[in-house]
NUTORLUM-219612 format. One record per residue (C-alpha): residue number from 1; x, y, z. Coordinates in Angstrom, 1 decimal, decimal comma, always signed. Layout:
<atoms>
atom i:NUM	u:X	v:Y	w:Z
...
</atoms>
This chain:
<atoms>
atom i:1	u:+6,0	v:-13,2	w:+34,2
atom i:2	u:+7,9	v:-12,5	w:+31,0
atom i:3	u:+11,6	v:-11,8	w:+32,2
atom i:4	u:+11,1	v:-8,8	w:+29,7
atom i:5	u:+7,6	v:-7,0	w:+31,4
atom i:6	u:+8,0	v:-3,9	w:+32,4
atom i:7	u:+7,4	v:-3,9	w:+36,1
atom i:8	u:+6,9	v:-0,7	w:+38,3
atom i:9	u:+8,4	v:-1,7	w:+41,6
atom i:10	u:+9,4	v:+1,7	w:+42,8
atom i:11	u:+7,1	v:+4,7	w:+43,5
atom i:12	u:+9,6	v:+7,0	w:+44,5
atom i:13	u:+11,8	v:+6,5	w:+41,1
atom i:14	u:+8,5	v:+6,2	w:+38,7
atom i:15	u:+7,5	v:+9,8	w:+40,5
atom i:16	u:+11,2	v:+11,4	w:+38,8
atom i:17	u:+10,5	v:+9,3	w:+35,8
atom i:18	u:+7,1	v:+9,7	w:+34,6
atom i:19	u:+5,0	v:+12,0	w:+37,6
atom i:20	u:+5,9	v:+15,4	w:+36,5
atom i:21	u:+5,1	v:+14,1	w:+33,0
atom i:22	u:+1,7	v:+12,8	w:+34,0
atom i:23	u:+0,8	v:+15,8	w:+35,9
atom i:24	u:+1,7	v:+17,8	w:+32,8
atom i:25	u:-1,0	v:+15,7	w:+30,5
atom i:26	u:-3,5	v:+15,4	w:+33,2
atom i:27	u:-3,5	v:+19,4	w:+33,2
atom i:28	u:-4,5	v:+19,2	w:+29,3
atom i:29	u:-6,9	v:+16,4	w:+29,7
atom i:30	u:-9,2	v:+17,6	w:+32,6
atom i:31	u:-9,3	v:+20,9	w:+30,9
atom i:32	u:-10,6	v:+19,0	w:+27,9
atom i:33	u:-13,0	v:+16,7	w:+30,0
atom i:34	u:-14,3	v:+20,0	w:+32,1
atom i:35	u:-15,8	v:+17,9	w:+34,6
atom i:36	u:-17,8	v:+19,1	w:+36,9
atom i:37	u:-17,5	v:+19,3	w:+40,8
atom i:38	u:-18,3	v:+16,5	w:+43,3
atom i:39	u:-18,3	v:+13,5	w:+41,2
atom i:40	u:-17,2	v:+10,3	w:+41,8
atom i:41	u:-14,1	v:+9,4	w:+40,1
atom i:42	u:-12,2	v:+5,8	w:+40,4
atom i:43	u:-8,0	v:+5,7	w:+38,5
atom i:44	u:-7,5	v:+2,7	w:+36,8
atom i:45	u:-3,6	v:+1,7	w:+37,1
atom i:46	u:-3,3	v:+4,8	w:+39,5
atom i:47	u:+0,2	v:+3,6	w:+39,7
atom i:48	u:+1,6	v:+5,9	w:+42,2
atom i:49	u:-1,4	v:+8,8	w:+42,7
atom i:50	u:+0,4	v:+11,2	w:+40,5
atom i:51	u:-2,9	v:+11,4	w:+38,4
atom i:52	u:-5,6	v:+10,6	w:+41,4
atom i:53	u:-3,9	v:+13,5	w:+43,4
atom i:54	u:-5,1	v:+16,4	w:+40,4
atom i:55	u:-8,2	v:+14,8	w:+40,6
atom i:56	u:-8,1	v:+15,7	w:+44,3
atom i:57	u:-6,7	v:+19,2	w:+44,0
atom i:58	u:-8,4	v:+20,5	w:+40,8
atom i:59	u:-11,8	v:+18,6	w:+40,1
atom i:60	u:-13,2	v:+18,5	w:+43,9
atom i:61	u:-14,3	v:+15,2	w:+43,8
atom i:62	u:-17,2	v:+13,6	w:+46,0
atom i:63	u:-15,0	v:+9,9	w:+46,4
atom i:64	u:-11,9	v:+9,6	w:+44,5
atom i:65	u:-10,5	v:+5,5	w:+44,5
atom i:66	u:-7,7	v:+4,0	w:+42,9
atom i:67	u:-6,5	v:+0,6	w:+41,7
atom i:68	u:-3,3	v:-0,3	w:+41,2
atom i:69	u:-1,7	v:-4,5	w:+40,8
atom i:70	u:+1,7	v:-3,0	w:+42,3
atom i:71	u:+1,5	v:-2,7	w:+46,1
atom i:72	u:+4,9	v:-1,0	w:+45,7
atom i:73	u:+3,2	v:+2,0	w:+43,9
atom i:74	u:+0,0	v:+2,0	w:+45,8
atom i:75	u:+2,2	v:+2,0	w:+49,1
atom i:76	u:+3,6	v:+5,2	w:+47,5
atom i:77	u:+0,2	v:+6,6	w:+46,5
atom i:78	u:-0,7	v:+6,1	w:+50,1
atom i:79	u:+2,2	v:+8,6	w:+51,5
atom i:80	u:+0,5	v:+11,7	w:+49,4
atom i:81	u:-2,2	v:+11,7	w:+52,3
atom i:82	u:-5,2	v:+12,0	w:+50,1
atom i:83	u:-8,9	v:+11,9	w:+50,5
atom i:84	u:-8,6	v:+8,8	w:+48,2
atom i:85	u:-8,9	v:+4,8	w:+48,6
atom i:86	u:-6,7	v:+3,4	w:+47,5
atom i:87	u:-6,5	v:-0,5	w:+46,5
atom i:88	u:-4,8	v:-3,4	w:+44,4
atom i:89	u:-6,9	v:-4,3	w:+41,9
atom i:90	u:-7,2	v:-5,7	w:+38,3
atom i:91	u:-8,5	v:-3,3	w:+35,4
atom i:92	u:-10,3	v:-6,4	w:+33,7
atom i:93	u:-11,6	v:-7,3	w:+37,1
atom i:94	u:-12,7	v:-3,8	w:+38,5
atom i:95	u:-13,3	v:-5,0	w:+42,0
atom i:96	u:-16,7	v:-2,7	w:+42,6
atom i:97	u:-20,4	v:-3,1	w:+42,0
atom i:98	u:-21,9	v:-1,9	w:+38,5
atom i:99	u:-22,6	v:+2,1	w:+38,3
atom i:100	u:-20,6	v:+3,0	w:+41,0
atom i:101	u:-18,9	v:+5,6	w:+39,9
atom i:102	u:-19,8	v:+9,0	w:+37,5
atom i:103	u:-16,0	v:+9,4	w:+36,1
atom i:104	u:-13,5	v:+6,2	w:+35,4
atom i:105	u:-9,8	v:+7,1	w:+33,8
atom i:106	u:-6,6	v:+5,0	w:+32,6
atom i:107	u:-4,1	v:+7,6	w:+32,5
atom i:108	u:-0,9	v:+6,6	w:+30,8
atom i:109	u:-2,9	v:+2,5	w:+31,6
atom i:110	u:-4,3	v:+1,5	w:+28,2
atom i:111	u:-1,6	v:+0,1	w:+26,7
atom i:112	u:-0,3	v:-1,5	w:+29,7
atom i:113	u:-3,6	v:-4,0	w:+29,8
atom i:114	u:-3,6	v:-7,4	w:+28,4
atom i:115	u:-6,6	v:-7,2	w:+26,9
atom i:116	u:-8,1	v:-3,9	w:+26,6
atom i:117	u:-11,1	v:-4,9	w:+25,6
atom i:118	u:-12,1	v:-6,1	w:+28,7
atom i:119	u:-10,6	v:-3,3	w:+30,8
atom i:120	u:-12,9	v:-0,5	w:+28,5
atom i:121	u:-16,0	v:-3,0	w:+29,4
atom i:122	u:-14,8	v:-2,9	w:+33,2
atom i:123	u:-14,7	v:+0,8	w:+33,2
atom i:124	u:-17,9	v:+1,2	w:+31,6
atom i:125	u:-19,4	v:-1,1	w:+34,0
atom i:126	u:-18,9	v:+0,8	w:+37,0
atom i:127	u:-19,5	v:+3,7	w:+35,7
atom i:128	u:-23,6	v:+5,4	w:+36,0
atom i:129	u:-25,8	v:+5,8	w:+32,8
atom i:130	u:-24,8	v:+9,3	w:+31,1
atom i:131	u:-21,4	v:+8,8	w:+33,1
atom i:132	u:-17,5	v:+8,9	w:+31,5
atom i:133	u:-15,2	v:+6,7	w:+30,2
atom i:134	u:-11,9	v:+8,3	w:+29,4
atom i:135	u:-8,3	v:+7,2	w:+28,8
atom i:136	u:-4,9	v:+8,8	w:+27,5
atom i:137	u:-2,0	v:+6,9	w:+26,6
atom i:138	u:+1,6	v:+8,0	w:+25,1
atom i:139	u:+1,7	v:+8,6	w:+21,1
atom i:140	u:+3,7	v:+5,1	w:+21,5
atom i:141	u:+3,9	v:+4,9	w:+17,5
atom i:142	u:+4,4	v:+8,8	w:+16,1
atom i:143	u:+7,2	v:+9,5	w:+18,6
atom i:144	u:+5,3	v:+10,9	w:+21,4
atom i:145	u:+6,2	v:+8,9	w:+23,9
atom i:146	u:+8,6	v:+10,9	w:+26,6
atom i:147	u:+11,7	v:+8,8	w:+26,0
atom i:148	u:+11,2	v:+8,1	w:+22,9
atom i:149	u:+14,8	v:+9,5	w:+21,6
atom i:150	u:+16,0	v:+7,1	w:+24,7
atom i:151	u:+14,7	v:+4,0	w:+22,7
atom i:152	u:+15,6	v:+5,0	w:+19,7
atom i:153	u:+19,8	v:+5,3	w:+20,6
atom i:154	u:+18,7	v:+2,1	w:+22,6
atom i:155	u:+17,5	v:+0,2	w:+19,9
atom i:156	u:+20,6	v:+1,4	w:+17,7
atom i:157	u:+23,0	v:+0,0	w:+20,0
atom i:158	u:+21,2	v:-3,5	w:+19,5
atom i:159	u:+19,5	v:-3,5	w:+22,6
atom i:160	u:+15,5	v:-4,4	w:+22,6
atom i:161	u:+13,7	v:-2,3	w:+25,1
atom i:162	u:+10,8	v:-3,5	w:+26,5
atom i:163	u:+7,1	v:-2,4	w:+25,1
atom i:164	u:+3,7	v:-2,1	w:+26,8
atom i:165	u:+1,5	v:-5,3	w:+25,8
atom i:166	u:-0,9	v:-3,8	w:+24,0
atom i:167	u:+1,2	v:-1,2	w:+22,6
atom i:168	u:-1,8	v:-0,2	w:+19,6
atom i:169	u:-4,1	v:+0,9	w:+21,6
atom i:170	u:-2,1	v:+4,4	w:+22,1
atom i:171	u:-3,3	v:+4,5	w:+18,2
atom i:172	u:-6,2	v:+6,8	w:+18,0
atom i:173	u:-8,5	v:+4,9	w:+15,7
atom i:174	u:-7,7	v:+1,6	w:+17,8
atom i:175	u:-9,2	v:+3,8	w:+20,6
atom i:176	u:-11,9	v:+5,0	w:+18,8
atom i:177	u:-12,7	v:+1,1	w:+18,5
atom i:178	u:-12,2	v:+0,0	w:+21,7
atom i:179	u:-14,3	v:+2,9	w:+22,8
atom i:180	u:-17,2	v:+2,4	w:+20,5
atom i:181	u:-17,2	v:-1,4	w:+20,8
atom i:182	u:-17,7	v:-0,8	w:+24,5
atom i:183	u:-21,4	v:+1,0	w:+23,7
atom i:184	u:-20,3	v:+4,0	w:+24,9
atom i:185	u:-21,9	v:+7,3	w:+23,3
atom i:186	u:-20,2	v:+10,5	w:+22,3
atom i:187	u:-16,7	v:+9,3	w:+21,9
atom i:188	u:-14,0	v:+12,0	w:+21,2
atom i:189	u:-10,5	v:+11,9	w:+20,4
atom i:190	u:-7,7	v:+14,8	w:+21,5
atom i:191	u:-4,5	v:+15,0	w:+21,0
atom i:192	u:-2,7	v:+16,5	w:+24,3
atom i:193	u:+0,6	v:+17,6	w:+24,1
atom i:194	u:+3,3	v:+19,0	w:+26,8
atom i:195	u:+6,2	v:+19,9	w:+27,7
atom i:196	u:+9,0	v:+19,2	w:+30,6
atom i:197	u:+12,1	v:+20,8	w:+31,5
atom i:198	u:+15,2	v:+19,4	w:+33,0
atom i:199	u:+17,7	v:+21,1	w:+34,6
atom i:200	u:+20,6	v:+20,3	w:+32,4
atom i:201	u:+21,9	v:+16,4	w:+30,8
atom i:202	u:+23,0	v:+14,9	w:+34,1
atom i:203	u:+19,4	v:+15,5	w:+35,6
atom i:204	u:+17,8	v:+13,6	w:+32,7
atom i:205	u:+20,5	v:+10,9	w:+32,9
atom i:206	u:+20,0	v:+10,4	w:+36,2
atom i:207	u:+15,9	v:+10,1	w:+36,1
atom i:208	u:+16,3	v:+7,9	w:+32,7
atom i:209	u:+19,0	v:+5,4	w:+35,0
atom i:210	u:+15,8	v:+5,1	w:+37,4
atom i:211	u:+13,3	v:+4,8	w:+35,0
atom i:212	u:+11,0	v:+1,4	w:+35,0
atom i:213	u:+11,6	v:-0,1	w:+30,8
atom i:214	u:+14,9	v:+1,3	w:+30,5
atom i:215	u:+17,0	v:+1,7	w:+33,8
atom i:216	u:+17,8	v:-1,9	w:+34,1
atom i:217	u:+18,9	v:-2,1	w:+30,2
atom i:218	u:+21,2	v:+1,3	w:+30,9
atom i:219	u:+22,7	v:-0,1	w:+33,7
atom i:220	u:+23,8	v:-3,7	w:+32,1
atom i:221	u:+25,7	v:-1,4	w:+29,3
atom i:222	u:+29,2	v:-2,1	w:+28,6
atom i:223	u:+30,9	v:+1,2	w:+29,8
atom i:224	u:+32,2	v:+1,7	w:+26,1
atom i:225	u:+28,1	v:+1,6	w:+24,9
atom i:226	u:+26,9	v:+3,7	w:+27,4
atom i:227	u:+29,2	v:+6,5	w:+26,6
atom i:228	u:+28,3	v:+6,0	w:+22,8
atom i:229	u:+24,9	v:+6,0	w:+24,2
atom i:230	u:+25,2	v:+9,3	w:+26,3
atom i:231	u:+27,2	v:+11,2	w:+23,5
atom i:232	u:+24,1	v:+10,2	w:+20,9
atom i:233	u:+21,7	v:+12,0	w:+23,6
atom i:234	u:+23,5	v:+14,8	w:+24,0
atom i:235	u:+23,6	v:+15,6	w:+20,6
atom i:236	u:+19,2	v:+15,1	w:+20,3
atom i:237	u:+18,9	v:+17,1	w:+23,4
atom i:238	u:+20,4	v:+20,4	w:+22,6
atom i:239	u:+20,1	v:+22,9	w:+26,0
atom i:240	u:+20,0	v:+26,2	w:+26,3
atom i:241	u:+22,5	v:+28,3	w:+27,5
atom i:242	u:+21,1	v:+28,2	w:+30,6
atom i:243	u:+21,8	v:+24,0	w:+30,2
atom i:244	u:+18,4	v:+23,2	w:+30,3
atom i:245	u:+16,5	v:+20,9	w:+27,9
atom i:246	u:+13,3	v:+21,6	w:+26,7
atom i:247	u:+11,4	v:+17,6	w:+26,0
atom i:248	u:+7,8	v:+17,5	w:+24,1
atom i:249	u:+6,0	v:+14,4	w:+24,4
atom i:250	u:+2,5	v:+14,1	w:+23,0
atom i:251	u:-0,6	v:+12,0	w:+24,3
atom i:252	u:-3,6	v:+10,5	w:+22,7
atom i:253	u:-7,2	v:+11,0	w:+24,8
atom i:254	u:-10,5	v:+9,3	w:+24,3
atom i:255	u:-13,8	v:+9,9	w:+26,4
atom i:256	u:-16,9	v:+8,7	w:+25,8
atom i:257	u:-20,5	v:+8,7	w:+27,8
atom i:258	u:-22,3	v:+5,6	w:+29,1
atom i:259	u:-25,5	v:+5,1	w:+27,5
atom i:260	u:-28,6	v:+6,3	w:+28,8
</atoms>
């Protein structure tokens, strides 16, 4: 493995780091995808059941599964008690028989696979005739990613962050592609954006130090770069007066219907 890869290891810190945001976008995108009740829905790179567990509370589905390659996350998944199954798993091996599912999502996954390709083929596989595909991913390349400001100062101090794999297929017309190459009908696009509050500077500091890209490259700073660093932040993130900061982040969707 690429000393470089960004690894998720740790289901408690990726919750701080990226669970409130995920539950944010998945708000957006299931009002977009207006499912209906008691279908059968499988989470690609669940991670750790932020995503499966509004599937559970808001969509009432009839099976909910999830796969995951990081037992650390799916052991975390497993501690939200719900009426999911949960396993580890490959997205460009989707270990289930063909049409076994109505609904199949990546949230926030797309750009973290190989070949992405193969993991839209996967999806469609399993999934019934006149079933959905669907995906989102972070805006990786118009800013919309949630820390993007952190990998900007990052990247101005000389230090290379780590990026998803396939980092274009956040890009909406890659998506498109990937979508339509698949076979799949009906393919739409949406653009899904959110917002998320933190209680004041220290409170994003301390989620960002945790966080699965970056928290290892914060933490190696000399203590002169870090306070460079933290000075540059502070002066993107304007609070309130209450001291809270207001972050947007923006997603890119895609759904599409299996034929027939």
């Amino acid at each position: 493995m690429p000393p470089d890869q960004i690894r998720f290891t740790d289901g408690a810190a990726y919750e701080r780091y990226m669970g409130e945001w995920s539950r944010l976008v998945a708000g957006g995108f299931l009002d977009w995808l207006s499912p209906e009740p008691g279908l059968r829905w499988l989470d690609v790179g669940c991670g750790n059941g932020a995503f499966t567990e509004v599937v559970s509370k808001e969509c009432s589905p009839s099976a909910l599964h999830g796969i995951d390659p990081a037992e650390a996350q799916l052991d975390f998944a497993r501690k939200r008690s719900l009426p999911a199954e949960f396993q580890k798993g490959d997205a460009m091996s989707l270990p289930f028989p063909d049409a076994s599912f109505d609904v199949a999502v990546m949230p926030l996954v797309l750009f973290f696979v190989p070949d992405p390709a193969k993991g839209v083929a996967e999806m469609a596989r399993v999934v019934r005739r006149g079933g959905s595909v669907t995906a989102y991913t972070w805006d990786m390349h118009n800013g919309g990613f949630p820390y993007a400001a952190l990998r900007t100062e990052l990247e101005a101090l000389g230090v290379a962050v780590p990026k998803p794999p396939s980092n274009d297929a956040s890009k909406p017309e890659e998506m498109a592609k990937l979508w339509s190459d698949a076979g799949l009908e009906a393919v739409e696009l949406r653009v899904i954006e959110v917002t998320r509050s933190f209680a004041g500077f220290e409170e994003y500091w301390d989620i960002v130090l945790g966080g699965p890209s970056v928290g290892p490259k914060l933490r190696e700073l000399a203590p002169d770069d870090k306070e460079t660093l933290k000075a540059r932040l502070k002066a993107r993130l304007r609070a309130d007066r209450a001291g809270r900061i207001a972050y947007a982040a923006r997603a890119n969707a895609v759904k599409g219907r299996v034929p027939g």
